[in-house]
KOLGU-259567 format. One record per residue (C-alpha): residue number from 1; x, y, z; residue in one letter. Coordinates in Angstrom, 1 decimal, always signed. Example, Ala and Ser with C-alpha at 12.3 -4.5 7.8 and 13.67 -1.06 7.14 Angstrom:
// residues 2
+------+--------+--------+--------+------+
: papa :   east :  north :     up : seba :
+------+--------+--------+--------+------+
:    1 :  +12.3 :   -4.5 :   +7.8 :    A :
:    2 :  +13.7 :   -1.1 :   +7.1 :    S :
+------+--------+--------+--------+------+
***
This chain:
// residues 117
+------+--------+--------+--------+------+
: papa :   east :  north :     up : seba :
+------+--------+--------+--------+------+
:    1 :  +27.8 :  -28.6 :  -40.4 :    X :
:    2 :  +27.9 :  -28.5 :  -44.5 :    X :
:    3 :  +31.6 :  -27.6 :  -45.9 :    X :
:    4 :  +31.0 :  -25.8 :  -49.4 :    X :
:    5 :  +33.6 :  -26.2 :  -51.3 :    X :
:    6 :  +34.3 :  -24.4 :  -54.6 :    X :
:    7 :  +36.3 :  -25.5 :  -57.5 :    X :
:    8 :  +36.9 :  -24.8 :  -61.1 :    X :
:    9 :  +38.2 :  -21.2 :  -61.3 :    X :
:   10 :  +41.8 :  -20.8 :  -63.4 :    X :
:   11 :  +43.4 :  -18.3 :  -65.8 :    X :
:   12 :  +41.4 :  -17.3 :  -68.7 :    X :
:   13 :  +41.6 :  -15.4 :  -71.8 :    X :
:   14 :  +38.9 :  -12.6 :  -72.5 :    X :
:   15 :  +36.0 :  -14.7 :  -74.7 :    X :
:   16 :  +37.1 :  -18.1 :  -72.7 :    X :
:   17 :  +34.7 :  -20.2 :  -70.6 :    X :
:   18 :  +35.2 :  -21.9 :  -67.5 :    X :
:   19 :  +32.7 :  -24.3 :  -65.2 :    X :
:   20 :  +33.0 :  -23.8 :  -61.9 :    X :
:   21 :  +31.6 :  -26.6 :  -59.4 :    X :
:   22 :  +30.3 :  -26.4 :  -55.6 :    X :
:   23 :  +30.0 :  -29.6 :  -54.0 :    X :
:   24 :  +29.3 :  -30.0 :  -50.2 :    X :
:   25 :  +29.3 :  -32.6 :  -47.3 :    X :
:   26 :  +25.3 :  -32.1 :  -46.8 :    X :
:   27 :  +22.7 :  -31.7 :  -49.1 :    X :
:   28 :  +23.1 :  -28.2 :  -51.0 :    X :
:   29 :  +19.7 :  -28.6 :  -51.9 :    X :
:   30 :  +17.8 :  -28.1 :  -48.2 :    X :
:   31 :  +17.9 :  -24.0 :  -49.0 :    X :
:   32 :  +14.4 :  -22.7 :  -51.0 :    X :
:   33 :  +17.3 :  -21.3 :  -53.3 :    X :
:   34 :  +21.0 :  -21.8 :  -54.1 :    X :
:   35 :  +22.9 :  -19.1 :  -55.5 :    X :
:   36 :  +26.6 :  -18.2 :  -57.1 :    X :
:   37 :  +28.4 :  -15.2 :  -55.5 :    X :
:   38 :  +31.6 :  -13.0 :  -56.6 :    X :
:   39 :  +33.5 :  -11.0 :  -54.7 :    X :
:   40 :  +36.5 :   -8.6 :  -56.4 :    X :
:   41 :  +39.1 :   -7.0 :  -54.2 :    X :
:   42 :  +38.1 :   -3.5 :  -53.1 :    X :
:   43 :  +33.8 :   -4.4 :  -54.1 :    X :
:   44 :  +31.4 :   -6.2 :  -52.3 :    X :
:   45 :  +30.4 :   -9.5 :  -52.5 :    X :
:   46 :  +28.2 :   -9.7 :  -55.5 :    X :
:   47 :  +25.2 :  -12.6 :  -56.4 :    X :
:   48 :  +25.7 :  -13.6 :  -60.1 :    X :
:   49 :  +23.0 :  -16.3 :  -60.5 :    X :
:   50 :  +20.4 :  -18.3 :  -58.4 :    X :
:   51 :  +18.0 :  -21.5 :  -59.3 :    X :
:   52 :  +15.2 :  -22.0 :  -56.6 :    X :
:   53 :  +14.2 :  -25.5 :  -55.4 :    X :
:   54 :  +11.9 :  -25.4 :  -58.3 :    X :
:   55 :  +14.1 :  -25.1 :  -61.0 :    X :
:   56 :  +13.9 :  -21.2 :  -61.6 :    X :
:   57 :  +16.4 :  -19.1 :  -62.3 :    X :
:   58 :  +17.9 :  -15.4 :  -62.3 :    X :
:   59 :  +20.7 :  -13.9 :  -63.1 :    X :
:   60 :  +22.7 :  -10.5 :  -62.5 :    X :
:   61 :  +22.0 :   -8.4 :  -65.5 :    X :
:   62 :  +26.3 :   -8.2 :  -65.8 :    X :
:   63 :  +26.5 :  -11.9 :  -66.7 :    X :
:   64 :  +22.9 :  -12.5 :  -68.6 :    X :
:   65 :  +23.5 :  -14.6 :  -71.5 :    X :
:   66 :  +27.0 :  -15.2 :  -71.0 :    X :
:   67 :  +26.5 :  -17.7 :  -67.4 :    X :
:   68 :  +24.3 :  -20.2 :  -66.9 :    X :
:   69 :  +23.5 :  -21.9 :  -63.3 :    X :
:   70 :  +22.5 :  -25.5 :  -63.1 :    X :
:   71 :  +22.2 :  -28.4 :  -60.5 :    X :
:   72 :  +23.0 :  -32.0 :  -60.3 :    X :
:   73 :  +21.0 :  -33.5 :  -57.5 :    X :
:   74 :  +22.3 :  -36.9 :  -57.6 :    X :
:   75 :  +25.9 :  -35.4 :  -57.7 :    X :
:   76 :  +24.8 :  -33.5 :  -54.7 :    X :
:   77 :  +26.5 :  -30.7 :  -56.8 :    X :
:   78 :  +25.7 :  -27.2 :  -58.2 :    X :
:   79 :  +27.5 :  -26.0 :  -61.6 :    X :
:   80 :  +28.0 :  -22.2 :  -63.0 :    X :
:   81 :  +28.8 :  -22.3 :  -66.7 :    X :
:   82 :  +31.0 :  -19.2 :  -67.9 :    X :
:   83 :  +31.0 :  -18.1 :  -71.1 :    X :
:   84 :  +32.3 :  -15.4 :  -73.4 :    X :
:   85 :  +34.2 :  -14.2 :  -70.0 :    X :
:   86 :  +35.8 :  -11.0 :  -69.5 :    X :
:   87 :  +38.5 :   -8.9 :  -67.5 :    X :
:   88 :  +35.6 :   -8.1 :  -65.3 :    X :
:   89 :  +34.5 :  -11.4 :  -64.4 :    X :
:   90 :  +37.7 :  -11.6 :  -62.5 :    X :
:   91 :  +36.7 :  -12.3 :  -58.9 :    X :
:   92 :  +36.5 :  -15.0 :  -56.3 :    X :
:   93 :  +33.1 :  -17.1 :  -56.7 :    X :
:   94 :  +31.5 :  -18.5 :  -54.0 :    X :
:   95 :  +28.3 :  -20.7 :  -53.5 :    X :
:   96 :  +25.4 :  -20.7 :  -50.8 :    X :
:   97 :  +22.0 :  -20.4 :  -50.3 :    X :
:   98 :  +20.7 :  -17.8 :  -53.0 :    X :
:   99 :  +19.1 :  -14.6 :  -52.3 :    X :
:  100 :  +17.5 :  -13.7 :  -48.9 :    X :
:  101 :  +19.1 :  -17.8 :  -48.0 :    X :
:  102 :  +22.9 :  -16.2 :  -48.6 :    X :
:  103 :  +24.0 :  -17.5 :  -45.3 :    X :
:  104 :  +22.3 :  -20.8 :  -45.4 :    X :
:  105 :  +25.8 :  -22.5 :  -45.0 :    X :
:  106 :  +29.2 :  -21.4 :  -43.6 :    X :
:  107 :  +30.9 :  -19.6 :  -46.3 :    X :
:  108 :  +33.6 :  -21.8 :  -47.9 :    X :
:  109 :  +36.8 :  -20.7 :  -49.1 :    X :
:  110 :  +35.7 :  -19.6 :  -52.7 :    X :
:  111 :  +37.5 :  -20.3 :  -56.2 :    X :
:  112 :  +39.8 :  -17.6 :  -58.0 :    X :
:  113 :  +38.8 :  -16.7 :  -61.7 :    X :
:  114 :  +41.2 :  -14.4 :  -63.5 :    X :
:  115 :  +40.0 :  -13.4 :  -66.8 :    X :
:  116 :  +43.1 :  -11.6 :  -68.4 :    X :
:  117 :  +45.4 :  -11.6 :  -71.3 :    X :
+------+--------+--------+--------+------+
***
């Protein structure tokens, strides 16, 4: 089975920028799209951006301009870029397969971003 694991997430002040990083024990690449997830306590689990197998990509309108999802397939590695964050970027972010593929892979244990002052 691939392990996801997430990494990255810290403390941040409103305007900061943080990169978070999934790597995995299996390609992360197998899924038509792979896509970055948030979930804040008391909301539901929420997809932030996605990049297809092609290179494509979309983003919640919430973080538009401020994120930016990318890949590394040598690294076996997929990246979200945070920018210009604020208080309510504050969630745990997860990776998987993107879209309709959101349970491609077991969920993995996620990374904590507090954006706060």
């Amino acid at each position: 089975q691939v392990q996801l694991v997430e990494s990255g997430g810290g403390l941040v002040q409103p305007g900061g920028s943080l990169r978070l990083s999934c790597a995995a024990s299996g390609s992360i690449f197998s899924a038509p799209a792979m896509g970055w997830y948030r979930q804040a306590p008391g909301k539901q689990r929420e997809l932030v951006a996605t990049i297809t197998n092609g290179g494509s990509t979309n983003y919640a309108d919430s973080v538009k301009g401020r994120f930016t999802i990318s890949r590394d397939i040598a690294k076996n590695t997929l990246y979200l870029q945070m920018n210009s964050l604020k208080p309510e970027d504050t969630a745990v972010y997860y990776c998987n397969g993107g879209g309709r593929n959101s349970n491609w892979y077991p969920w993995g244990q996620g990374t904590q971003v507090t954006v706060s002052s």
